[in-house]
N, C-alpha and C positions, 0 to 999 in steps of 0.2 A: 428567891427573888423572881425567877420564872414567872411561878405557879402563883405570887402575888400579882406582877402582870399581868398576868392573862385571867385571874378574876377580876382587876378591874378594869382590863378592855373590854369586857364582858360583861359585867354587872354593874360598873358604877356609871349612874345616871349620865345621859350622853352628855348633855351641856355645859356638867362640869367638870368629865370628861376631856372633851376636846379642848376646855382653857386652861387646866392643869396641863394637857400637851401640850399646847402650844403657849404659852405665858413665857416660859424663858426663854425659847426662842422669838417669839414676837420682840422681847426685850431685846435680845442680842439684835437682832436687826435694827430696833430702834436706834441703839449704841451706836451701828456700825451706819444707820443714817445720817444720826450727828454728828458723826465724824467726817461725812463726804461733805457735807454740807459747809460746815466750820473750815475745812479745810480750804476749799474753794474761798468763801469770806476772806480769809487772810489773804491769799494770790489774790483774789481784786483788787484788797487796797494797793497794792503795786501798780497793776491801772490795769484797762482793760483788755490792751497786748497779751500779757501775763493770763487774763481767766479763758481768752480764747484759744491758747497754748497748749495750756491742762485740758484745756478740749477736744482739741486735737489727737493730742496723744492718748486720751481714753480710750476707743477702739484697740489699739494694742496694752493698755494696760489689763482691760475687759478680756482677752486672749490668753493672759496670764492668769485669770482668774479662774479663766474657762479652763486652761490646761491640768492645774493644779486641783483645782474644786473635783472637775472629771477623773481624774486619777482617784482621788480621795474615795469618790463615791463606787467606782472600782474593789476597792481595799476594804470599803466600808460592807460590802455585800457580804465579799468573799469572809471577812473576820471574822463579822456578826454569827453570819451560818455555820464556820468552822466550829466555833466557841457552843454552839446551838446543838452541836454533834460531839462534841468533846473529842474534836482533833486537833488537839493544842497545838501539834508539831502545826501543822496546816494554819491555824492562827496567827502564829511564829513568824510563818513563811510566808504570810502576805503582810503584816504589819514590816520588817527587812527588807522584803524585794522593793515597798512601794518606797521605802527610803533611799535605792538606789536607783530608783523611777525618777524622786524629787530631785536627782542632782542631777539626772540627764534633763529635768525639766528646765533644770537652771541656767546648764551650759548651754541648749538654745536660747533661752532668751539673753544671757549675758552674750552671745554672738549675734543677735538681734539687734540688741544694743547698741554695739560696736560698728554694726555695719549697715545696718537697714533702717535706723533711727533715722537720720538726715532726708533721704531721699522717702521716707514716710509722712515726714513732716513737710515736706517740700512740694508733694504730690498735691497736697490740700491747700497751699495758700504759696504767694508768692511776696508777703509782707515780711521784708528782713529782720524787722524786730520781734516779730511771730515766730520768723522759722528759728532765730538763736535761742527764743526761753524755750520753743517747744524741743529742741535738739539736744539742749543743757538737760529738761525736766528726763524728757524720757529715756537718754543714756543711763540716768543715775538710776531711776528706777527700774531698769531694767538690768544692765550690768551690776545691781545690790540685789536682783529678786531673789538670792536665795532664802533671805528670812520670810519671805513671801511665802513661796513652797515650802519650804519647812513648817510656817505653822498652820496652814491650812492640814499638811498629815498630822501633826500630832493634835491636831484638835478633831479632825477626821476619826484617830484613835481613841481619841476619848468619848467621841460619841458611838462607835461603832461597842464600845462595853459597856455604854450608859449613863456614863460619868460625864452629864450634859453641863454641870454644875462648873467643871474644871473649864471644860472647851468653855463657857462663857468667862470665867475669869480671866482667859489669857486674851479670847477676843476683847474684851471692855479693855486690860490692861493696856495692851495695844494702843488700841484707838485714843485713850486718853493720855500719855506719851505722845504721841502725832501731832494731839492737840495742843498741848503741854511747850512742843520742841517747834511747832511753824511760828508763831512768833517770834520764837529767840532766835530762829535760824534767819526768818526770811527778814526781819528788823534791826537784825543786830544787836540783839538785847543785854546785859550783863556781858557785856564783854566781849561775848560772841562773836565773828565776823559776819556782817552785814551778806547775806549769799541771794536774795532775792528768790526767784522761781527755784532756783537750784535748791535753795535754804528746805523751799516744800516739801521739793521730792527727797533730800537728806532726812528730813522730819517725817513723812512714809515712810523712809526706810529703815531708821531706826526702832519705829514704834513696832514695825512688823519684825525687828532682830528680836527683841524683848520679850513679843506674844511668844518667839518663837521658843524659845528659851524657856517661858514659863511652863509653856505646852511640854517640852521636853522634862523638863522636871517633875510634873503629874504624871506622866509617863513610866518614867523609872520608879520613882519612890512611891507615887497612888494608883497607879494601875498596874496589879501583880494580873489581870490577865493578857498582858502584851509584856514579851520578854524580848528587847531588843538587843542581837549578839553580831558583833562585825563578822566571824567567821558567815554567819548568814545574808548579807546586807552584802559579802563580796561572792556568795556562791547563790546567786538566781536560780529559781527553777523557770524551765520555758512556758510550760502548765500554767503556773501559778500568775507569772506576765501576763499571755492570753485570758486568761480567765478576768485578771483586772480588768484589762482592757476592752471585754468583753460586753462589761456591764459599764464601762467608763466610757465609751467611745461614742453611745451615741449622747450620752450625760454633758460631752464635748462639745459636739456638735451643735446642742442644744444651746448653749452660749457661745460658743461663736459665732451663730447667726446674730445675736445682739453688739456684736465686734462689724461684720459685714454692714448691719443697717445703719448703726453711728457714722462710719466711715462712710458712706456713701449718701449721708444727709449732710455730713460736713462738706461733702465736696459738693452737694445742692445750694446749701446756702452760701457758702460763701463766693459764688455767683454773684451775691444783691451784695453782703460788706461782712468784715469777721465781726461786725457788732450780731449781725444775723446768727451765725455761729456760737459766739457768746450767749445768746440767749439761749439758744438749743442747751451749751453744755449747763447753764442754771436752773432751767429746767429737769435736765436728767437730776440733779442733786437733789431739787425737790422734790418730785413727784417718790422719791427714794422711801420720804416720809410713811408714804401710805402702801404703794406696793410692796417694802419688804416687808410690816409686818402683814400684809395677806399670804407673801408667800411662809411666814413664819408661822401663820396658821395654816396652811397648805402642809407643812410638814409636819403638824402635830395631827392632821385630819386624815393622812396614807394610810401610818398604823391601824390606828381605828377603823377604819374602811376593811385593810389586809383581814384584820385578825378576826373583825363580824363576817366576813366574806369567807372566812377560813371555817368558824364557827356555824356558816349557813344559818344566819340570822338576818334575815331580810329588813326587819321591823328598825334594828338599830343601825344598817346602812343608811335607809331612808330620814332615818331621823337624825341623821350625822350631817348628810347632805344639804338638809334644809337647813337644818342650824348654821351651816356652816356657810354658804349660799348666802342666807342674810345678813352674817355677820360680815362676810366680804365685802359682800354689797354696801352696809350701810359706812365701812371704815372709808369706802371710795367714794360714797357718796357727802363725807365728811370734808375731802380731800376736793373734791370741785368743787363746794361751799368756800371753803377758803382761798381757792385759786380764783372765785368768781370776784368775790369780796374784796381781797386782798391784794393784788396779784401788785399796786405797785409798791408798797409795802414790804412785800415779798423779793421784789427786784432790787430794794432799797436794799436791803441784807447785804448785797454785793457790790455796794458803792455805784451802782448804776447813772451811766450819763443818759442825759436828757432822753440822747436818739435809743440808747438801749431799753429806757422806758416807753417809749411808742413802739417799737417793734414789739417789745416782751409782754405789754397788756393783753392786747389781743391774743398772741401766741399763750398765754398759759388760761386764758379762760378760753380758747379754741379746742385747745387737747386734751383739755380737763372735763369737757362733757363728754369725753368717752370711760373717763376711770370708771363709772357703775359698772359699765359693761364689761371690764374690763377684771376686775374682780370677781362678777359670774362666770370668766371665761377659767379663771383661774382655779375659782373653787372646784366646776365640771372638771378642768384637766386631770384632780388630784384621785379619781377615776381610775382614768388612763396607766395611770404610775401605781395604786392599790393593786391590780389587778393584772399586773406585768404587761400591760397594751400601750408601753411609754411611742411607740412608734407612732403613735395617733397624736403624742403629745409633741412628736418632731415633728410631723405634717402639718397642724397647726400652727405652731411656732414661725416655720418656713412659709406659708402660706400667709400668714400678717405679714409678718418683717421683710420679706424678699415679693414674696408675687404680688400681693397689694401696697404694702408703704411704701414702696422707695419708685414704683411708676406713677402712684397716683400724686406722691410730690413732685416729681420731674414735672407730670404734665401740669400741675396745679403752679410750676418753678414757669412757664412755658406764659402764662397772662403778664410777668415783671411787677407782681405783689406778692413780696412776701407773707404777707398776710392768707393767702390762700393757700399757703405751703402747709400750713397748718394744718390745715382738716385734712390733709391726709390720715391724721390718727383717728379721729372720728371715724372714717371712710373702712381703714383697716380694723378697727377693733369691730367693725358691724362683720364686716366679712367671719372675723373672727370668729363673734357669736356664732352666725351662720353655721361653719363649720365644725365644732366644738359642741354643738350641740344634736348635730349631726351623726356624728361618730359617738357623741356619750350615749343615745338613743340606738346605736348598734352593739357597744358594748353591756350597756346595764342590761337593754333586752335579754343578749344572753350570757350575762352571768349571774342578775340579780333576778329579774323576772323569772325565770323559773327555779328558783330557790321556793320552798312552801314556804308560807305561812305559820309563826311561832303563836 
């Protein structure tokens, strides 16, 4: 299996290459957009209390994702490489530990929960039928996250031995179960108790016990290179902690700056009304369309980069780059076509009143003429990350999201038109570019440009 690898990161033509990598995860990401997407739908029809809620509370859902995903990717280093060297024991011993990682993951956010939910939700608005769905949504899902953490590792493990096939089954199962259970929960359908917002985050929570479940069964019974044994799972090594954590921490970091900026645009707009807010969080769902699958081609464009960059093949970076560069490009520039087009159409999705279709038009053909750019920014990052110079890709990251987005909406929050809050993401994604292209111009220099000539 190797040595088939690494002939065709190698020798089979780039282009078809890079969409054999990334096709099933581009997929999974689509999945896992239809899913945020639909979800949301359903909590509208409840009214628009209820979508500004779920909006609210995303910034610490987003945390949870980051905690969990960052762990994974942690586990996922150390596996891959162990397995790479055939130190099974070592394999063992990080597939175990991170399982006893995922339940320390858990009990802080179930005590997150429990106690920091309220005055989270409270922070951001002072609309009492805002702060009770948002208080009800985000207890549930977060005092339930353990099926959350749970399947992000075992889908983590399945990817980390190759078995991308599995982790997409349990993801799609997932997410269609969520989609499946928010009607009957938040409607009261067949019988069901009528549960409203709560019904939602019942309906997450479930769909993620299921994936997790599935994941665990691929696990055991389809993946004989991960041997999962409780004597291991209750005796850590400290090594093997550090070392996750090593390569998980700034993995972390990296999305919990998308946890900071949410939270700190919610508390922008809802200055002008939680209809403001509301559009923010419909927006995040959509734009979901188009950026995850870039970054699902981002993850099938690392490898390729790694292993030509391993191989000192100059000709098939460059040609990985550009392919991949346009194809970013052109799915983003697909993605403000229809936000230009479309956008109240688009707002209609979510039951949208009047006043939330005047705020929302402008706002989604505002920050949608940054997605091209945005997608070049993304492909250049995956540089960064080939080439173990991910620290270029945190500086970045931080430098949109914190030192440009969220001053240049204050001051843009500072005229009393929401409508100008908007280009704040124009504004940051240039800076972006700027930077990003900056630093890929210092790293390719030296580690591509003086590569010969094949």
């Amino acid at each position: 299996m190797s040595n088939h690898g690494e002939n065709k990161m190698g020798v089979l033509p780039i282009k078809k290459l890079i969409i054999s990598m990334s096709l099933p995860m581009m997929a999974s990401m689509l999945v896992q957009a239809l899913y945020n997407v639909v979800d949301s739908i359903f909590v509208a029809q409840i009214d628009e209390g209820a979508l500004t809620a779920v909006t609210l509370a995303f910034p610490m859902q987003n945390l949870m994702i980051a905690l969990g995903s960052g762990t994974g990717v942690g586990m996922n280093a150390l596996l891959s490489r162990s397995l790479g060297e055939k130190n099974f024991k070592r394999s063992d011993q990080a597939a175990n530990t991170t399982l006893l990682l995922t339940l320390f993951n858990y009990i802080v956010f179930f005590l997150i929960g429990m106690f920091v939910a309220k005055p989270f939700i409270m922070s951001q608005t002072t609309d009492t039928k805002i702060i009770g769905y948002g208080i009800s949504y985000l207890r549930i899902v977060s005092c339930c996250s353990i099926g959350l953490f749970c399947q992000m590792t075992f889908e983590r493990m399945l990817q980390s031995t190759g078995r991308t096939l599995y982790s997409m089954y349990s993801q799609m199962a997932g997410a269609i179960i969520n989609i499946i259970m928010d009607p009957i929960l938040i409607f009261g359908l067949f019988g069901a108790p009528k549960m409203g917002v709560a019904g939602a985050a019942l309906a997450t929570v479930i769909g993620q016990v299921v994936a997790a479940f599935i994941g665990l069964y691929c696990n055991i019974s389809l993946n004989p290179d991960v041997r999962l044994k409780m004597s291991m799972i209750l005796h850590p090594k400290a090594d093997v902690v550090k070392e996750i954590y090593f390569v998980g921490v700034p993995s972390i970091l990296m999305m919990s700056i998308g946890s900071l900026m949410t939270y700190a645009m919610n508390l922008i707009l809802t200055t002008f009304s939680s209809t403001a807010t509301a559009v923010f969080g419909v927006y995040f769902k959509l734009q979901s369309f188009f950026f995850l699958p870039v970054f699902g081609l981002n993850n099938g464009l690392i490898p390729v980069l790694a292993y030509n960059f391993g191989a000192k093949n100059k000709k098939r970076i460059r040609e990985a780059l550009k392919f991949s560069i346009a194809l970013a490009a052109t799915i983003m520039i697909i993605g403000t076509i229809a936000f230009q087009i479309i956008p109240e159409r688009l707002l209609g999705l979510f039951n949208a009143s009047l006043d939330m279709i005047e705020i929302g038009k402008p706002a989604l053909r505002v920050i949608s003429l940054s997605f091209p750019i945005a997608g070049v920014c993304i492909a250049l990052g995956s540089v960064f990350q080939a080439f173990s110079e991910s620290i270029f890709s945190l500086v970045v990251s931080v430098g949109r999201q914190l030192v440009v987005l969220i001053p240049a909406a204050w001051l843009l929050a500072q005229t009393g038109n929401v409508n100008m809050v908007w280009w704040a993401f124009p504004i940051a994604e240039i800076a972006s570019l700027i930077i990003s292209v900056f630093f890929f111009n210092r790293v390719y220099g030296r580690k591509v440009r003086t590569l010969p000539e094949k």
